[in-house]
C-alpha positions in Angstrom: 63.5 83.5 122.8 61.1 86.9 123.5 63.6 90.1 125.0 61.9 90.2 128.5 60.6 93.6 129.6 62.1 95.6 132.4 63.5 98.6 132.7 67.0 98.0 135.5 67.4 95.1 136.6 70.1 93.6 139.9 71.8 90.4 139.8 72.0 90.2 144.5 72.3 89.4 148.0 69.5 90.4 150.3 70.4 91.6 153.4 68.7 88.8 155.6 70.9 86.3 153.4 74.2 87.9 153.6 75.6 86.1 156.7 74.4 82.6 155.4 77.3 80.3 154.7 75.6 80.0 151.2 73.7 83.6 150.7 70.4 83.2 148.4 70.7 85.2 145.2 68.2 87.2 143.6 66.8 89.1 141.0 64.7 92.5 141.2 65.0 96.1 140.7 65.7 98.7 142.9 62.6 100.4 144.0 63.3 103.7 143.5 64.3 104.1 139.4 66.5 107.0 140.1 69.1 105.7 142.5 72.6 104.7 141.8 72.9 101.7 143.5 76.7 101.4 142.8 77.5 104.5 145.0 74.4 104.5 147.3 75.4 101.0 148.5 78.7 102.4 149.0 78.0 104.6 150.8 75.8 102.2 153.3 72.7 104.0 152.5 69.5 101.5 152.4 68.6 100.0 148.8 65.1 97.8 148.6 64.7 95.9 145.5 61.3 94.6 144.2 61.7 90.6 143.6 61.2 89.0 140.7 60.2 85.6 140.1 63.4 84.5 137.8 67.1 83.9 138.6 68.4 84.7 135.6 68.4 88.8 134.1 68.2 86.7 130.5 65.1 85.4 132.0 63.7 87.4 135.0 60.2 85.9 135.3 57.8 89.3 136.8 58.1 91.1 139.2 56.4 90.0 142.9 55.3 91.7 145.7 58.1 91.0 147.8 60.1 93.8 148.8 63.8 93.2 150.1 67.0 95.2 151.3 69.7 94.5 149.0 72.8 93.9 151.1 75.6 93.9 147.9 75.4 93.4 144.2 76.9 90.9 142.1 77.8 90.9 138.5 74.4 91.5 136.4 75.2 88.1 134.6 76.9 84.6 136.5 80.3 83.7 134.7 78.3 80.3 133.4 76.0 82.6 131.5 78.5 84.5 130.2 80.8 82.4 128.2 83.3 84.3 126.7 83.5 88.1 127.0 83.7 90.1 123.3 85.9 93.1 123.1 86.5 96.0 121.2 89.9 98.0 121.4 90.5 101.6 120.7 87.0 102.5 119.9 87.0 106.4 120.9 88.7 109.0 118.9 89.9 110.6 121.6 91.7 107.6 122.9 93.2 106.4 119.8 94.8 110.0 119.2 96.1 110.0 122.7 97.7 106.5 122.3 99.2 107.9 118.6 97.5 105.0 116.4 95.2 105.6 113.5 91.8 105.5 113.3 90.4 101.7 112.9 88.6 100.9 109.7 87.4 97.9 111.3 86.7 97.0 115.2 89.8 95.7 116.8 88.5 92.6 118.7 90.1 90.3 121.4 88.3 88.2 124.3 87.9 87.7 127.8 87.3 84.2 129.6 84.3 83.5 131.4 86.4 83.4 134.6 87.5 87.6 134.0 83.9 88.2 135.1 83.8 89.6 138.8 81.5 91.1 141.2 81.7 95.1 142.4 82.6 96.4 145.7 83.0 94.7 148.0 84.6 91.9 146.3 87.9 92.9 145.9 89.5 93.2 142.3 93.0 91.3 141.9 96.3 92.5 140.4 97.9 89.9 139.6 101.4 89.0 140.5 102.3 89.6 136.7 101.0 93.2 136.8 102.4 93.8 140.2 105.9 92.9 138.8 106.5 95.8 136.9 104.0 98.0 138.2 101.6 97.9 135.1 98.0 97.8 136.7 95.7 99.9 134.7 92.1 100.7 134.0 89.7 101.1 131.6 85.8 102.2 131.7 83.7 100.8 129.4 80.3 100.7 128.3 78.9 97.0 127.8 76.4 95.6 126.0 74.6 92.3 126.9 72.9 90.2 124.2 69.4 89.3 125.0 69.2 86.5 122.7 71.3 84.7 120.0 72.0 86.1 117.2 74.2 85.2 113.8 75.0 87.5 111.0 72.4 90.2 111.7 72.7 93.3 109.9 73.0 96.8 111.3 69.6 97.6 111.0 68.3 94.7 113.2 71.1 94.1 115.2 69.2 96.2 118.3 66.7 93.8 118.0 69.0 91.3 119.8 70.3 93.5 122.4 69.1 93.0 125.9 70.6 96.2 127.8 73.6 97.9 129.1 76.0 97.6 132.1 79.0 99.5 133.0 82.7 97.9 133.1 85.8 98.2 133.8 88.6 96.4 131.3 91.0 96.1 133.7 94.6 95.5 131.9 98.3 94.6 132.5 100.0 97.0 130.0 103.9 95.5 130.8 101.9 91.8 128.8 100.2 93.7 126.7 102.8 95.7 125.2 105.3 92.5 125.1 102.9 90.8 122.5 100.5 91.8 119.8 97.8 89.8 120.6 95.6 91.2 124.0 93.6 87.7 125.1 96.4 86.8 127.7 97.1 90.4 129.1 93.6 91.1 129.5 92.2 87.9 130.3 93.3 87.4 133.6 91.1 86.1 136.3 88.6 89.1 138.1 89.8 91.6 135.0 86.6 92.0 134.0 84.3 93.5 137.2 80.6 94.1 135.4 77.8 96.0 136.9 76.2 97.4 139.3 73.0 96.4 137.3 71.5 95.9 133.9 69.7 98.3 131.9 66.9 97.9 129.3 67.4 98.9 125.9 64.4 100.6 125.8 65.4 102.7 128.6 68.8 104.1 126.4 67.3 103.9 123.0 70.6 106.1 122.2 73.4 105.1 124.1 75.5 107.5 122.4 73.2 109.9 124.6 75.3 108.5 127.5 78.3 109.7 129.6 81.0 107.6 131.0 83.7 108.9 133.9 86.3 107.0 135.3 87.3 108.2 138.8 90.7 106.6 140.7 90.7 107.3 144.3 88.2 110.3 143.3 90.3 111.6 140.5 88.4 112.0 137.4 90.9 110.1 135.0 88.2 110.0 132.3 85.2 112.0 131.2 83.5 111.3 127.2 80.1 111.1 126.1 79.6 108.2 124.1 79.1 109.9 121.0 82.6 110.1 120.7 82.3 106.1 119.6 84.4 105.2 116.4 81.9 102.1 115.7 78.5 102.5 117.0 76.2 99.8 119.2 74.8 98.4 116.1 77.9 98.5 114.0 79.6 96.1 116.9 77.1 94.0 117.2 76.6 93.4 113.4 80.5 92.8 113.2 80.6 90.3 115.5 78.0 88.1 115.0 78.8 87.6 111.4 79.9 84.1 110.8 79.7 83.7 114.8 77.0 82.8 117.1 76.8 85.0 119.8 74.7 83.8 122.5 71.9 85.1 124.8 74.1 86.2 128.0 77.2 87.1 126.1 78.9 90.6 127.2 80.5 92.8 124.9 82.7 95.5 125.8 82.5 98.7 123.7 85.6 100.5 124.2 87.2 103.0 126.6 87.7 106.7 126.1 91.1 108.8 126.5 92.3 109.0 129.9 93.7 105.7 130.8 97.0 105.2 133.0 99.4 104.5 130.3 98.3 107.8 128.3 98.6 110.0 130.6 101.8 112.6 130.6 104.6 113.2 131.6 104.2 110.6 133.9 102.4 107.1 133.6 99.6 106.0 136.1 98.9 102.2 137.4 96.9 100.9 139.4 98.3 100.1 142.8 96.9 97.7 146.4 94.3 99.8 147.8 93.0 101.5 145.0 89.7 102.0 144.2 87.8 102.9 140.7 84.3 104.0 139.9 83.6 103.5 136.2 80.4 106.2 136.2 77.8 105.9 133.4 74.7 108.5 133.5 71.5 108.5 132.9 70.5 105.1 134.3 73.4 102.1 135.0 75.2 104.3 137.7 78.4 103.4 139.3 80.3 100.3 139.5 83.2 100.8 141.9 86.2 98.3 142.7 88.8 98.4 145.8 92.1 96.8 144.1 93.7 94.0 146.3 97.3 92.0 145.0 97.0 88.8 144.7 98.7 86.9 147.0 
């Protein structure tokens, strides 16, 4: 299967759709190529998106003539495309000095379920009655990559060649489960974890992503701010590493790693995520903003 061509790409719910008991869902880009749609939508400010002819970002048809108001976005990929969601831990040197463990060697890896995948704002991100417990909400801004086609045992060198793009994401965690085991899956696997977006964008629009910048803001706080060069294993180093001996398929996400600044870092006193909190995960040039009001789960 051929990488389609596009440059950013929205997985959404046009406006004269969005009171329908079952809203239509499209594909397009937004019109204008240099608006965050994250924080423009936020902010209520109009967003038109040019159609395309698919329903899938994997395979997006062309683009039409139809021209639409986007009324919200949803996660650039369904959950059923997904499958299971690759991870890699402690994958900035800044954050594994601030958390006191030694540089990795090799990627730490743990996974997500297909059901961690969640939309942005609105749709609300859950803390789960676990995290609420002891107070252990925390976030986590990450760069993902989505594969574009599958891929097994590829080799650094070509391993770009089965990359489709770049959204942002936030690995949302339960520190109090993660701490109490040594393996992550269950901590950070809980449903809505893992909110993706606002939109997908071409590899060949970031043919360095270490030329990006990533900036986690809570409540407008700037918690974390890292260029991407600061990456332990690079974009093709991950996906190399993971595909050997394992098929990873067209649609699957992998998340690349978050820099310093996370809640349970931070000194003297530890940060969580509480009800009512929202997070932008920031990621400039190009995939913009993908902010999430925090809701507990009743």
């Amino acid at each position: 299967m051929a990488i389609p061509s596009f440059t950013r790409l929205m997985r959404f719910v046009p406006r004269e759709a969005a009171a329908r008991p079952t809203s239509r869902v499209l594909i397009g880009e937004p019109e204008d190529q240099a608006v965050d749609v994250g924080a423009a939508l936020y902010r209520k400010q109009d967003v038109w998106a040019r159609v395309w002819s698919g329903s899938s970002v994997i395979q997006p048809g062309r683009v039409t003539e139809s021209r639409i108001l986007v009324d919200r976005v949803l996660s650039p990929l369904s959950r059923d495309e997904v499958g299971t969601v690759r991870c890699i831990g402690l994958n900035y040197f800044q954050h594994a000095r601030e958390v006191n463990i030694e540089v990795p060697t090799v990627p730490t890896v743990f996974l997500k379920p297909a059901d961690a995948i969640a939309d942005p704002w609105p749709q609300p991100t859950p803390l789960p009655k676990v995290t609420q417990a002891d107070d252990t909400g925390d976030y986590e801004s990450e760069l993902a990559i989505v594969i574009g086609q599958d891929c097994k045992n590829v080799d650094k060198e070509h391993a770009m060649d089965y990359v489709l793009g770049y959204t942002a994401a936030n690995d949302v965690s339960s520190r109090g489960a993660q701490f109490a085991q040594t393996q992550w899956c269950f901590s950070k696997g809980f449903d809505g974890s893992c909110p993706i977006g606002p939109l997908i964008v071409s590899k060949t629009l970031v043919p360095d992503p270490s030329k990006l910048h990533v900036r986690g803001k809570l409540n407008d706080t700037v918690m974390q701010d890292c260029s991407l060069d600061d990456l332990i294993f690079s974009v093709p180093e991950i996906v190399s590493f993971l595909s050997q001996g394992t098929t990873l398929r067209a649609g699957t996400v992998i998340l690349t790693g978050t820099p310093a600044g996370v809640g349970a870092g931070i000194k003297p006193n530890k940060v969580s995520i509480k009800h009512g909190d929202t997070f932008a995960v920031e990621i400039l040039p190009h995939i913009g903003t993908l902010i999430n009001d925090f809701e507990n789960e009743s």
